[in-house]
C-alpha positions as CSV (number, residue, x, y, z in Angstrom):
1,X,-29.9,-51.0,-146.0
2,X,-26.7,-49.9,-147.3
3,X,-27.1,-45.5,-147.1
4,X,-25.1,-45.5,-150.6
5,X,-28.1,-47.6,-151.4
6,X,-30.8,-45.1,-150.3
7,X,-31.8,-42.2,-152.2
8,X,-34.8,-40.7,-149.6
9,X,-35.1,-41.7,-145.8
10,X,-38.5,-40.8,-143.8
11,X,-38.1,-41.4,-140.2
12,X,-40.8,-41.1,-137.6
13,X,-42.8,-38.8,-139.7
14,X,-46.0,-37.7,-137.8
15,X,-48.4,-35.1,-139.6
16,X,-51.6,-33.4,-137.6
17,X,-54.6,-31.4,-139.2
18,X,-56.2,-29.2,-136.5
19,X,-59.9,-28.6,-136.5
20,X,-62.9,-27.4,-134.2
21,X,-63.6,-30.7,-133.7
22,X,-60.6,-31.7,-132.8
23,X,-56.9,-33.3,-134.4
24,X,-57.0,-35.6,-137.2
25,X,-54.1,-37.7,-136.8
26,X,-53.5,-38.3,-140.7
27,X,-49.5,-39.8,-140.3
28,X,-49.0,-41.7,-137.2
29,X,-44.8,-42.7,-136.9
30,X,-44.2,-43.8,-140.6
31,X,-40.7,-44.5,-141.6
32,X,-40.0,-45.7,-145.1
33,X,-36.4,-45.9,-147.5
34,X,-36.8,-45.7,-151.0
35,X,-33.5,-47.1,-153.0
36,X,-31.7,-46.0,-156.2
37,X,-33.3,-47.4,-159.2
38,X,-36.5,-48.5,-157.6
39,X,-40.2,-48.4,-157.2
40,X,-41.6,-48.2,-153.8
41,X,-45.3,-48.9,-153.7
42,X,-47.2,-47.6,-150.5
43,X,-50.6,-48.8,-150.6
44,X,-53.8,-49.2,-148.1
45,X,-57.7,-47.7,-148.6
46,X,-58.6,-44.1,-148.9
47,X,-57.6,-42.5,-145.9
48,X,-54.8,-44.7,-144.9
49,X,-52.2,-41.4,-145.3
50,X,-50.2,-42.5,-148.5
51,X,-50.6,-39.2,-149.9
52,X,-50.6,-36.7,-147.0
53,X,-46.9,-38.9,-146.6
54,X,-46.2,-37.8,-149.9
55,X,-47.0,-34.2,-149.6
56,X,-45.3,-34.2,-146.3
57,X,-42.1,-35.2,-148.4
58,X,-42.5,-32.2,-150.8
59,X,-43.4,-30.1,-147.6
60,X,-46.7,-29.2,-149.5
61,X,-48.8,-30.3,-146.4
62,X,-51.6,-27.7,-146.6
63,X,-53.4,-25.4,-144.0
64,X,-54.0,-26.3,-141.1
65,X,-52.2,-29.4,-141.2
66,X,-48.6,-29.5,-139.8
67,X,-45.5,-32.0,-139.2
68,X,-45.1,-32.5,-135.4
69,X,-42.3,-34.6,-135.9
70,X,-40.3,-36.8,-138.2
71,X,-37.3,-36.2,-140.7
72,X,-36.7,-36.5,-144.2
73,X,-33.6,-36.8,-146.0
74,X,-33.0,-37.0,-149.8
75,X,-29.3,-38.3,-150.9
76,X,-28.7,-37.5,-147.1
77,X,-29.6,-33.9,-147.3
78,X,-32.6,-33.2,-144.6
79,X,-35.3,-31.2,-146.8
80,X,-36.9,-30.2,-143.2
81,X,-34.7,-27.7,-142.9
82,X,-34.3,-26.2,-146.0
83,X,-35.9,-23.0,-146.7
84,X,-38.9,-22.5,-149.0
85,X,-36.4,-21.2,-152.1
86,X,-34.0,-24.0,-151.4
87,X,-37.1,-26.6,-151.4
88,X,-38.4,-25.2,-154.7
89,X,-35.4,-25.7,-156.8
90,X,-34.9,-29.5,-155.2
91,X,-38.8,-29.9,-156.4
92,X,-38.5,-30.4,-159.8
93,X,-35.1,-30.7,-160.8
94,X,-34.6,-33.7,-158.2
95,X,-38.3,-34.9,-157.0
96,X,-40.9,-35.2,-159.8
97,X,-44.1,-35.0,-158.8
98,X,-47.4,-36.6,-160.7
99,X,-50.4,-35.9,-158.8
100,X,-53.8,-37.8,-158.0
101,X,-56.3,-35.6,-160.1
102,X,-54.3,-34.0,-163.4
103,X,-56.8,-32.1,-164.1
104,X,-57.0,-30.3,-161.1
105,X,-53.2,-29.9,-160.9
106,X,-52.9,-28.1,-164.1
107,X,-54.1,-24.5,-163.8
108,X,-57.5,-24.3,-166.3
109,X,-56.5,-20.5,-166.9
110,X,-53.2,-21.1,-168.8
111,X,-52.6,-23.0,-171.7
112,X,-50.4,-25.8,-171.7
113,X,-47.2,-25.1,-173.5
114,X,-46.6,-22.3,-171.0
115,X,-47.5,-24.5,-168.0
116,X,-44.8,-27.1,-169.4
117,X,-41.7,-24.3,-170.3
118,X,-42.5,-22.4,-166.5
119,X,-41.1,-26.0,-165.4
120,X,-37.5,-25.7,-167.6
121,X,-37.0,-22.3,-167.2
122,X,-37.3,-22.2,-163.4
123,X,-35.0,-24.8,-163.3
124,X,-32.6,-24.5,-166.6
125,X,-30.8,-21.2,-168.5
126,X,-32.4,-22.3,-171.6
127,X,-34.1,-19.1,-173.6
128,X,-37.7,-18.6,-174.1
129,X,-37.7,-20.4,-177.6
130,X,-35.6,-23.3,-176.4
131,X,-37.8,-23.8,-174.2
132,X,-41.0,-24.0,-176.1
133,X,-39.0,-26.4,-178.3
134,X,-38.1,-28.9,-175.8
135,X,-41.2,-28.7,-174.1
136,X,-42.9,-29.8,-177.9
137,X,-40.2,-32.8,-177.6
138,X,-41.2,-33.5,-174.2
139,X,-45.1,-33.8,-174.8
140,X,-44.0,-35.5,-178.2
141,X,-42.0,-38.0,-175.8
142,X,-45.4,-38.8,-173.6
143,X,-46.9,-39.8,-177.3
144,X,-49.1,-36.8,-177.3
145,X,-50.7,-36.7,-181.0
146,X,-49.4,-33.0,-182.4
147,X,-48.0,-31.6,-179.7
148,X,-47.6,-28.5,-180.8
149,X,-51.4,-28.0,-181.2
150,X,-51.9,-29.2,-177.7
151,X,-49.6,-26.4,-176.4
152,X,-52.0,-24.1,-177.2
153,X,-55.1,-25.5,-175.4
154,X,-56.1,-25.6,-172.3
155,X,-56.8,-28.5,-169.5
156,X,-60.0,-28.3,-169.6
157,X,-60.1,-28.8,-173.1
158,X,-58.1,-32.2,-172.9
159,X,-59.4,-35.7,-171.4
160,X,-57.9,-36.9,-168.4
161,X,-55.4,-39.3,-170.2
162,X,-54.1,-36.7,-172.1
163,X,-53.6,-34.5,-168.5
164,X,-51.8,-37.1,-166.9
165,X,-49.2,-37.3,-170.0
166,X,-49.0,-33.8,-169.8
167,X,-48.3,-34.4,-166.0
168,X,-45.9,-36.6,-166.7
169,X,-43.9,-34.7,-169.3
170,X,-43.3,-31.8,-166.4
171,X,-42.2,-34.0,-163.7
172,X,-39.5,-35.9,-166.0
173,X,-38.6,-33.0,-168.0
174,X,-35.5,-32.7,-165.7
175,X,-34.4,-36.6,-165.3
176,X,-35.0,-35.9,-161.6
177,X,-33.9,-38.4,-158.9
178,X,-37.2,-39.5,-157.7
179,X,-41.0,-39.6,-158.9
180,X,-43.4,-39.0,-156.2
181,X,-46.3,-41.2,-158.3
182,X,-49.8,-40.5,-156.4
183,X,-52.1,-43.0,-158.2
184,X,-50.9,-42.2,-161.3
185,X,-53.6,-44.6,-163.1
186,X,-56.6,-44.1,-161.3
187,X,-59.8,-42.7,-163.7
188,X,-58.3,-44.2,-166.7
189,X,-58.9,-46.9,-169.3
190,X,-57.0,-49.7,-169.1
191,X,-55.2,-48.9,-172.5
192,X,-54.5,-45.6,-170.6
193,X,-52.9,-47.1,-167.8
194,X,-50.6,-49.6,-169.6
195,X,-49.2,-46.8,-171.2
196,X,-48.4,-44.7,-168.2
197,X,-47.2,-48.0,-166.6
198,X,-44.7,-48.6,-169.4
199,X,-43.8,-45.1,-169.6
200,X,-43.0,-45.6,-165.8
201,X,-40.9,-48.4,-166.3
202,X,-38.7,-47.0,-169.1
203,X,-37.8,-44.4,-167.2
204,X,-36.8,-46.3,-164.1
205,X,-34.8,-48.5,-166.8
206,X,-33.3,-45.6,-168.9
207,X,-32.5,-43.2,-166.5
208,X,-32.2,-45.2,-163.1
209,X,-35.5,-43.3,-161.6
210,X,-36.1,-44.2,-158.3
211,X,-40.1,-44.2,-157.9
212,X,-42.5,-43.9,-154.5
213,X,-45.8,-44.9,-156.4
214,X,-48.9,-44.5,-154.0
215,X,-51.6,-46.4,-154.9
216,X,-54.2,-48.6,-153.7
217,X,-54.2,-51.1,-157.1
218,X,-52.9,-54.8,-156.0
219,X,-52.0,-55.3,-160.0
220,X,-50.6,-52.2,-160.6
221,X,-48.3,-53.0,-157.7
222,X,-47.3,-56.8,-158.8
223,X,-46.1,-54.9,-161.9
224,X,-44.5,-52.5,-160.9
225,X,-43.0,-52.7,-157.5
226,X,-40.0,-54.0,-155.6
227,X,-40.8,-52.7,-152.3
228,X,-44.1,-52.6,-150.6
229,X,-45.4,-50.3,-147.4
230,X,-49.3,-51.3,-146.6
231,X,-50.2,-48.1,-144.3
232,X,-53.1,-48.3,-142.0
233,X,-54.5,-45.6,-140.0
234,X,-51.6,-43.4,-140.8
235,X,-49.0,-45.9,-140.2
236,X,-46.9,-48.9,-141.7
237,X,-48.5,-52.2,-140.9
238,X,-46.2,-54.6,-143.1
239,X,-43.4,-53.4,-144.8
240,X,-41.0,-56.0,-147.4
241,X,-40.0,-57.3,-150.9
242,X,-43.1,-57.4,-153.5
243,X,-42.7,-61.0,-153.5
244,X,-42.8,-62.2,-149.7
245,X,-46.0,-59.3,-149.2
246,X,-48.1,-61.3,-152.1
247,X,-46.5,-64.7,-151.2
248,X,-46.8,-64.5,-147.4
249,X,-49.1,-61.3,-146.1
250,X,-48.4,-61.8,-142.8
251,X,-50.7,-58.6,-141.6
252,X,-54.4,-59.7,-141.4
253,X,-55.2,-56.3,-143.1
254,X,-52.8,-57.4,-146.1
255,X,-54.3,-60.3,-146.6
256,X,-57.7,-59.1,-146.5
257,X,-56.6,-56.7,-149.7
258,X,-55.4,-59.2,-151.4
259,X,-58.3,-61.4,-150.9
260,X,-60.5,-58.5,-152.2
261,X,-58.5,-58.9,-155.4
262,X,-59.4,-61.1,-158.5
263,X,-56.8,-63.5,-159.6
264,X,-56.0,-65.0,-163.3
265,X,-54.1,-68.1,-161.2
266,X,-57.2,-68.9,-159.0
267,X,-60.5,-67.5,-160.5
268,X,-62.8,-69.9,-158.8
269,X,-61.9,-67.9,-155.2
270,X,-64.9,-66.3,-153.9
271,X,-63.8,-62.5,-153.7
272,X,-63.9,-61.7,-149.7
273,X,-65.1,-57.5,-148.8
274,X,-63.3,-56.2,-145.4
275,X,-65.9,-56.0,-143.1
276,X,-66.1,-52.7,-140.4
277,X,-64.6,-49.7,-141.0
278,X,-61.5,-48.2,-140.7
279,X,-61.1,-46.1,-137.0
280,X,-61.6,-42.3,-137.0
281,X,-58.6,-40.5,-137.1
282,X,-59.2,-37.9,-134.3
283,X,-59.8,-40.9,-131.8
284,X,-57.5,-43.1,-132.8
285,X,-57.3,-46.5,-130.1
286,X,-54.4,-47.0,-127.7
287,X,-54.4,-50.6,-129.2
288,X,-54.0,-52.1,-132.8
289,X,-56.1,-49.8,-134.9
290,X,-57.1,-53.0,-136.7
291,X,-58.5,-54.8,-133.6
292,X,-62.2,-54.0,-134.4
293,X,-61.8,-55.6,-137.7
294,X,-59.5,-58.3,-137.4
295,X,-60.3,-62.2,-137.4
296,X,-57.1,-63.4,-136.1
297,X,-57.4,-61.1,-133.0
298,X,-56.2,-62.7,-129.7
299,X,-56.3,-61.3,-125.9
300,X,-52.9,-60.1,-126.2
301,X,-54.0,-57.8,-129.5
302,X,-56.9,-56.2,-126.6
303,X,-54.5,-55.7,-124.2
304,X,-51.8,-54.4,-125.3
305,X,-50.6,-50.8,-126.8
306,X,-50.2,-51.1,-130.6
307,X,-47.4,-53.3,-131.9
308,X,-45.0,-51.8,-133.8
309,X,-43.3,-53.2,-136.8
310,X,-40.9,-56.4,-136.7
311,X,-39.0,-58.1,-138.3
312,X,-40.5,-61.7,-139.0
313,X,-37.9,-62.7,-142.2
314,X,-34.7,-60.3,-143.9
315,X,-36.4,-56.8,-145.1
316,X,-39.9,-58.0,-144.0
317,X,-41.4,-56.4,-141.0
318,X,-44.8,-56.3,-139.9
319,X,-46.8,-54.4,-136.6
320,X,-48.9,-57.9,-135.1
321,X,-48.6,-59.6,-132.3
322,X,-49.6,-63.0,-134.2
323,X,-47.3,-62.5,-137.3
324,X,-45.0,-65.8,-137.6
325,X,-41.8,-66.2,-139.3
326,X,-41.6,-68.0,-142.4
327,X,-39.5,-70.1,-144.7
328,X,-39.1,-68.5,-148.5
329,X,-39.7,-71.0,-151.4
């Protein structure tokens, strides 16, 4: 990938949560590029590490976890080394962030308005009454029904739709670079989540928004994506274009998510459920994490440490031994 290309670089990023019991190893090695004007989708089950990546990113990893290793570079700046002031004012002004549960993001004990101007006047010189005018505008903008009313509530006194708009209107309020999008339309209607899923893709379109949307909905993904990661016991598995991952999953663990998914083209295919489990992260195998669950598993797949990713066609890389190139329609 061309660097001009590239807006944020992750590179061998390992992240470790210590415990009596022992260390969970949550990010195992991932290394993912996100380009200008984009939508990266990571996906995989609960688990997986899409969102410890993503708070890894935002160097929000909480106690007692820890990066061991790895870098991360936005427009090739490394945010590793940046201090904590230096990291806050690239939070919000460059990387907006909507996270899983809005209602637990937003603080129950403030009302709204002020939750939404604290944003612009950390980041902007704008005046106290500028700011509660523009933050009106931005809630307005999220089609919140009389904004101004909602500025004086609080988030418990809102439904979860209306928290994740609210969400929303914070981390675009600056036009920033990138969204950090962690399941942005879980625990909503599906009138809910065509909203925010439009709302999504005007801003890519209008302001050239380069998205990391983690999420573990197949649709959501086929609508919104270019790029696909499919993590798996903290690391990449299969890695390419949003086309050749639904056209030719080429992991066995991609293509059992997709055959767990309905499909308008094909709805008399039986529905298959991914047997097993996935492995326990503080004894994770020497081998393909996968093995125990895996149909297509050969002697070479017991044998042998765990593959790492390769390519098997142009931007398409996938960790298994039995992965075969393939022709594109």
């Amino acid at each position: 990938m061309n660097a001009v290309d590239e807006i944020l670089r992750i590179e061998d990023l390992h992240v470790r949560f210590h415990s009596r019991e022992g260390e969970v190893k949550a990010v195992n090695g991932v290394s993912l590029s996100l380009k200008r004007d984009s939508v990266l989708a990571v996906v995989g089950e609960s688990g997986s590490g899409k969102s410890v990546t993503a708070l890894a990113i935002l160097g929000m990893v909480p106690y007692p976890g820890e990066i061991i290793r790895g870098e991360i570079f936005l427009d090739q700046k490394d945010l590793r080394s940046m201090s904590t002031s230096q990291l806050r004012e690239v939070l919000g002004k460059d990387i907006g962030v909507v996270f899983q549960d809005p209602q637990a993001s937003l603080n129950p004990t403030i009302r709204i308005g002020v939750q939404v101007e604290e944003v612009l006047l950390a980041h902007t010189r704008v005046s106290k009454r500028e700011a509660r005018e523009w933050a009106e505008e931005l809630l307005t903008s999220m089609a919140i029904p009389d904004a101004r009313r909602i500025m004086d509530q609080y988030s418990f006194q809102l439904s979860g739709g209306m928290c994740q708009r609210v969400m929303m209107a914070m981390a675009l309020a600056l036009e920033p670079k990138i969204l950090i999008a962690d399941e942005p339309t879980s625990n909503l209607d599906t009138t809910l989540q065509a909203s925010i899923l439009s709302q999504l893709e005007q801003l890519k379109k209008e302001h050239g928004t380069a998205i990391l949307l983690i999420t573990h909905d197949m649709g959501v993904v086929a609508r919104m994506a270019d790029t696909v990661a499919v993590m798996y016991a903290g690391s990449v598995v299969e890695y390419g274009e949003v086309g050749d991952i639904f056209r030719h999953p080429s992991h066995p663990y991609t293509s059992a998510i997709l055959h767990a998914v309905p499909r308008l083209d094909d709805p008399e295919r039986s529905l298959e459920m991914l047997r097993g489990r996935p492995p326990d992260p503080m004894d994770l195998p020497e081998e393909c994490p996968y093995l125990p669950r895996c149909p297509r598993a050969t002697n070479i797949c017991r044998i042998s440490p765990r593959p790492a990713l390769r390519p098997i066609q142009e931007e398409h890389t996938v960790a298994c031994f039995n992965a075969l190139p393939y022709d594109r329609e």
